[in-house]
C-alpha positions as CSV (number, residue, x, y, z in Angstrom):
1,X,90.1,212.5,141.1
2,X,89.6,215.8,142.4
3,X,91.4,219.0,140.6
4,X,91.8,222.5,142.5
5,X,92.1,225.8,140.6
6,X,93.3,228.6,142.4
7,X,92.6,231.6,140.6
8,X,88.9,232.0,138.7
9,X,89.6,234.6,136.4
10,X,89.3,234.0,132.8
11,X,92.5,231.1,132.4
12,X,91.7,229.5,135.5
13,X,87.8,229.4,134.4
14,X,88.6,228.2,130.8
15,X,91.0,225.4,132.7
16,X,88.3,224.1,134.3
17,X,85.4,224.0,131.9
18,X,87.7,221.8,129.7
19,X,88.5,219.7,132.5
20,X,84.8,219.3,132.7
21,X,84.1,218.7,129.1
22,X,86.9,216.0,128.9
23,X,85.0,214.2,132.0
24,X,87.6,212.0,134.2
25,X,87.6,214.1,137.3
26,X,85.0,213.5,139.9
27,X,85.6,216.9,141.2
28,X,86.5,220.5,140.2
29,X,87.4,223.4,143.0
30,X,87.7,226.9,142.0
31,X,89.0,229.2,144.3
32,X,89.3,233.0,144.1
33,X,90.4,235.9,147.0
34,X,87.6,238.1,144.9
35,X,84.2,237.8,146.2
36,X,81.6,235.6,144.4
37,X,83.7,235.3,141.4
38,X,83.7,231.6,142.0
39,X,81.2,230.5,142.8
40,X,79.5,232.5,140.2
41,X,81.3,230.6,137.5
42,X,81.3,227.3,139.3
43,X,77.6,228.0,138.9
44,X,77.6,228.9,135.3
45,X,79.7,225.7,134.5
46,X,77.6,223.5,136.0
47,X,74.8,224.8,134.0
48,X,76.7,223.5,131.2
49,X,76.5,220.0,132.2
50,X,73.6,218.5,130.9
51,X,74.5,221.0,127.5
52,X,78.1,219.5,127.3
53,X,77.5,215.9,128.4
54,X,80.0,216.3,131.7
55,X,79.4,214.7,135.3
56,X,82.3,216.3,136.8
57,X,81.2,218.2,139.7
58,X,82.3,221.9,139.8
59,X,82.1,223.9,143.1
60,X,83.8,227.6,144.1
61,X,84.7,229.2,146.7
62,X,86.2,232.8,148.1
63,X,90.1,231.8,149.5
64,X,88.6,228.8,152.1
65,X,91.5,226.7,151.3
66,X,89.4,223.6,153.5
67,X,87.1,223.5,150.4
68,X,90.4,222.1,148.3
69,X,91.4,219.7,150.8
70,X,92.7,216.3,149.3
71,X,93.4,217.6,146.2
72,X,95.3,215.3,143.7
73,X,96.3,217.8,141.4
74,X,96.4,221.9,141.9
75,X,96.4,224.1,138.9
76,X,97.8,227.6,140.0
77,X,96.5,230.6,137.9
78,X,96.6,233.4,140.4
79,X,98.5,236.5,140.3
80,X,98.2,239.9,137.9
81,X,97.9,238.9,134.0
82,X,99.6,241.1,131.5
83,X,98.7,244.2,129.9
84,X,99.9,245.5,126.6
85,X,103.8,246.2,126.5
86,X,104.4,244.4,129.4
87,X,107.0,241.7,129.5
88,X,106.3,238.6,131.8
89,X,109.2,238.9,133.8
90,X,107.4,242.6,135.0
91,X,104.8,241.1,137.3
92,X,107.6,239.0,139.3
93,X,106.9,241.7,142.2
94,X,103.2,240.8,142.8
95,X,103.1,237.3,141.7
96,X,105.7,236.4,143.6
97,X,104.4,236.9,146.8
98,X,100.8,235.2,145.8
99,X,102.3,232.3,144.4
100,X,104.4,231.8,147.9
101,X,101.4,231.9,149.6
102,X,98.9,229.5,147.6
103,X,101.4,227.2,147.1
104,X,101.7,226.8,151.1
105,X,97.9,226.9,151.7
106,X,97.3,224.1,149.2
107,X,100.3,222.0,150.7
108,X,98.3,222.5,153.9
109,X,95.2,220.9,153.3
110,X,96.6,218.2,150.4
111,X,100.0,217.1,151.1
112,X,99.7,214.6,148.5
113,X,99.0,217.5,145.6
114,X,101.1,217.4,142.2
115,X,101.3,221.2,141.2
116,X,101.1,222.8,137.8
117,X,102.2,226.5,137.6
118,X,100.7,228.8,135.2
119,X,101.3,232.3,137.2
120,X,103.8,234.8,135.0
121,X,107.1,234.9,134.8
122,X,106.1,231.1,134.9
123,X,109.9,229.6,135.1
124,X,110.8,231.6,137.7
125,X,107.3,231.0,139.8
126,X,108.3,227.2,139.0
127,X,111.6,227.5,141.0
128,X,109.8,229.8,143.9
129,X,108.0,226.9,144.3
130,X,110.6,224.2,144.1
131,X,112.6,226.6,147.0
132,X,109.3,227.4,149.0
133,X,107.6,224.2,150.0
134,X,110.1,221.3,150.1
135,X,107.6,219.1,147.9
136,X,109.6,216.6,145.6
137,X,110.8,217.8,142.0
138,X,108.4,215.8,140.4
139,X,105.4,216.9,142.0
140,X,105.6,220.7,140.7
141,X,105.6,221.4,136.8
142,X,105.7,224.6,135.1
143,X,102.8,225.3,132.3
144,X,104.7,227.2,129.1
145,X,105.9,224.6,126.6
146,X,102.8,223.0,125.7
147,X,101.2,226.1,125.3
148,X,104.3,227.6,123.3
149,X,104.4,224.5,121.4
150,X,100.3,224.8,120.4
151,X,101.3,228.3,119.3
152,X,104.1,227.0,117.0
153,X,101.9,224.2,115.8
154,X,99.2,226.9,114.9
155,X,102.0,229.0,112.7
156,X,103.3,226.1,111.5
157,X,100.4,225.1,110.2
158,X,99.7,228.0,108.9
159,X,102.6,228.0,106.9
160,X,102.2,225.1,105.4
161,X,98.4,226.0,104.7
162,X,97.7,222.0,106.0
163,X,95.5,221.4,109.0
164,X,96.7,221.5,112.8
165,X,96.2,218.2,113.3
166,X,98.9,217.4,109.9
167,X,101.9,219.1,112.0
168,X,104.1,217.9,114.9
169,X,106.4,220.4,116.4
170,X,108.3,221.4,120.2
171,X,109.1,224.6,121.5
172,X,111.5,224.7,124.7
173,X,113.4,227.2,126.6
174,X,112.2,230.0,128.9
175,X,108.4,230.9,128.3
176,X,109.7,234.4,128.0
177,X,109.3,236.5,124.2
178,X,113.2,236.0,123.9
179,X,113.3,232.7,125.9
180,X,111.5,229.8,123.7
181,X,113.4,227.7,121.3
182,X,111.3,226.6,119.1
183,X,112.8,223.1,117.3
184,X,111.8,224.2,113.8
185,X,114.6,221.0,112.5
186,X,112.3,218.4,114.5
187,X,108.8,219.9,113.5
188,X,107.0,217.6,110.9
189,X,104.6,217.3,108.9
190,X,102.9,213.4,109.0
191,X,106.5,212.3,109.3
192,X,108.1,214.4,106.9
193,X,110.4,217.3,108.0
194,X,108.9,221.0,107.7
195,X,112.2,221.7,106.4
196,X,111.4,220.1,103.0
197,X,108.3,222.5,102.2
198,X,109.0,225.9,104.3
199,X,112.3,227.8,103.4
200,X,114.6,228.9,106.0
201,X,113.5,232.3,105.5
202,X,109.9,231.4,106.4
203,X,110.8,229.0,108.8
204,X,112.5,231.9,111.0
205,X,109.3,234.1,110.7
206,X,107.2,231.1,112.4
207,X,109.6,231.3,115.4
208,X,109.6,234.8,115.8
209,X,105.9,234.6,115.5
210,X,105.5,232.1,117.7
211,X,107.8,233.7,120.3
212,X,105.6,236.7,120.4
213,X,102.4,234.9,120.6
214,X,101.3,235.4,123.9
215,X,102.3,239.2,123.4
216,X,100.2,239.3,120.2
217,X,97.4,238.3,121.7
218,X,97.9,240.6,124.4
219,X,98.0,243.4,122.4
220,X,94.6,242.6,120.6
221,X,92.9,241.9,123.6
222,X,94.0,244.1,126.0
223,X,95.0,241.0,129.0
224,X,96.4,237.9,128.6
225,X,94.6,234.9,126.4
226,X,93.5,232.3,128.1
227,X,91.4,229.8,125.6
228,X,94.9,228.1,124.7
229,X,96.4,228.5,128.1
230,X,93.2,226.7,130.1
231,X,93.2,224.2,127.0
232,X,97.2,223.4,127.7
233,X,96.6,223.3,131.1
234,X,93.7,220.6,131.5
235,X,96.0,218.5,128.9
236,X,98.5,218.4,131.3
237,X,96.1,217.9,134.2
238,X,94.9,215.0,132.2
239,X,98.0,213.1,131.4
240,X,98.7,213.5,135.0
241,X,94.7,212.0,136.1
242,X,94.5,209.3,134.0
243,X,98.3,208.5,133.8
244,X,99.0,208.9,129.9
245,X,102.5,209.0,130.2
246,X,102.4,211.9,127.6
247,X,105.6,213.7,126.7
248,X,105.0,217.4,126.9
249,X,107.3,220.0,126.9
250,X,107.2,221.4,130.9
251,X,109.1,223.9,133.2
252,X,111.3,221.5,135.2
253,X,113.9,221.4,137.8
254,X,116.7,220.5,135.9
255,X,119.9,218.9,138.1
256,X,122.5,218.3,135.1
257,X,120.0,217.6,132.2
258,X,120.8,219.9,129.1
259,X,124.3,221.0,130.6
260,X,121.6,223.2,133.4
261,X,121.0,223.3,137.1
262,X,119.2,224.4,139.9
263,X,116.5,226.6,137.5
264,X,113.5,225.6,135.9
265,X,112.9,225.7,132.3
266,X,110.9,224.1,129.3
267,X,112.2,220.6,128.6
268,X,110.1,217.5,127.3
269,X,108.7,215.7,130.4
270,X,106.6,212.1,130.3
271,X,103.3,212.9,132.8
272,X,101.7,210.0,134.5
273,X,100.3,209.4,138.1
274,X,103.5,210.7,139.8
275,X,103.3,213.8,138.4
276,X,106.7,214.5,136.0
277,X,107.8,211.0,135.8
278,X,111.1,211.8,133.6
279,X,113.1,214.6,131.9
280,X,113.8,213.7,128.0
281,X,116.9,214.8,126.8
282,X,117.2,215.3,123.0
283,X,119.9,215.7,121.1
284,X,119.9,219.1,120.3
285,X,122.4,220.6,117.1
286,X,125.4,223.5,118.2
287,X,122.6,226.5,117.3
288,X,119.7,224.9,119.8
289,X,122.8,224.6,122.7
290,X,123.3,227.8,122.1
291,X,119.9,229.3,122.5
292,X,119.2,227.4,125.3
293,X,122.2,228.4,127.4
294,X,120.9,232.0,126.3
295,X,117.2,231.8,127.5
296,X,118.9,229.8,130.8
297,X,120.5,233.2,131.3
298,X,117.5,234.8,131.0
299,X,115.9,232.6,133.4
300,X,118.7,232.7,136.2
301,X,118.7,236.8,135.9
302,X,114.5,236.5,136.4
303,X,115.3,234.1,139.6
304,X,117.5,236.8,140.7
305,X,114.8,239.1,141.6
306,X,113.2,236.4,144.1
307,X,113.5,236.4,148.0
308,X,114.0,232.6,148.3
């Protein structure tokens, strides 16, 4: 099993040191157009090993695309990261055009390669992908939901003042500030609804926090986070490796599902071996139509912006 990260900065790094750590890949490529960068922390990880109890092999490499070559799974982190006030949808300029590009180098050298996107506005990269390389729908997946939905879990729990591992909860929709939905009637605590120990009232202030996570963090530390993004990501990268069949909430091409087509947005997914192996559709009340249909707008007016 060999796993290609394109993009070393400090997502794509994180991404692969819990690949690592979890131990079912044989091999680990990071790749980065900046000089050294990664190599340098292909080196660093691999000091790790013996530390962290990990055989995975972890090489880098500066943009030599041959070093990625049979590739079953590419993670794509490259592109500009946000800075404070900035919306996602802002870096659609730059990231575009990077996106286009490493998406077509990796389909060069791995034709075989299931994709996960993680570059920002991520939906919208998603599609650009979808439209760019010709690769089937279910061998490209966007990377928003199960991040979104650790986020909500984290302010669910929170809430409740009960431990992480106590709550169950989905967030769907655009990974945009105004875009996620998170499904605050289906969250659960060990079975039991959310709904009978958080009011309304409180219930509303975990979605909004949980909408403006990423943003948040942003603002504290200057750039993007990327501890919960690179942990998201290798959870997806391992459903897909070791063929879990995992539902998780991922940016997919829809062709009717949820009343939506031709876009990609954040709808529950089973993972497995062939990449997204089926779209779940959930029966979702009047209010959660609604907001979806809303963040699909948001999405189709972020697709607008591309050159496809």
């Amino acid at each position: 099993m060999k796993v290609t990260i394109v993009g070393a900065g400090a997502v794509g790094a994180s991404c692969a040191e819990y690949v690592a750590i979890k131990n079912f890949a044989s091999e680990v490529v990071l790749l980065d157009i900046k000089e050294g960068v990664a190599e340098g922390k292909a080196m660093d990880l691999m000091q790790t090993a013996t530390l962290n109890g990990f055989d995975t092999k972890i090489t880098g490499s500066t943009n030599d695309y041959s070093k990625t070559a049979n590739s079953d799974i590419a993670v794509i982190t490259s592109g500009i990261p946000r800075k404070p006030g900035m919306t996602r949808e802002e870096l659609i300029g730059i990231n575009a055009g990077i996106v286009k590009e490493v998406s077509s180098n990796l389909i060069k050298h791995s034709p075989d390669v299931t994709l996960i996107v993680v570059s920002n506005p991520m939906d919208t990269m998603t599609y650009l992908v979808h439209k760019s390389t010709g690769l089937p729908k279910n061998k490209i997946i966007g990377m928003g939901g199960a991040l979104d939905s650790a986020r909500f879990k984290y302010r669910l729990s929170e809430a409740l003042g009960c431990p992480p591992s106590d709550v169950d909860g989905m967030v769907i929709g655009g990974h945009s500030d105004t875009g996620m939905v998170p499904l605050t009637r289906l969250a659960t605590r060990n079975s039991v609804p959310v709904t009978a120990f958080l009011s309304e009232e409180r219930l509303n202030q975990v979605s909004e926090d949980t909408k403006v996570g990423g943003a948040t963090l942003t603002k504290l530390l200057g750039t993007s986070a990327w501890y919960a993004p690179g942990a998201a990501v290798s959870g997806l990268v391992q459903a897909i490796a070791c063929d879990q069949k995992k539902m998780f909430p991922c940016s997919a091409l829809l062709d009717g599902e949820y009343g939506l087509s031709d876009l990609c947005i954040g709808v529950p997914v089973i993972l497995g071996k062939n990449g997204l192996e089926k779209i779940v559709e959930i029966q979702l009340n009047d209010a959660e139509k609604n907001k979806m249909q809303e963040s699909a707008e948001g999405v189709r007016k972020t697709n607008g912006l591309l050159d496809v």
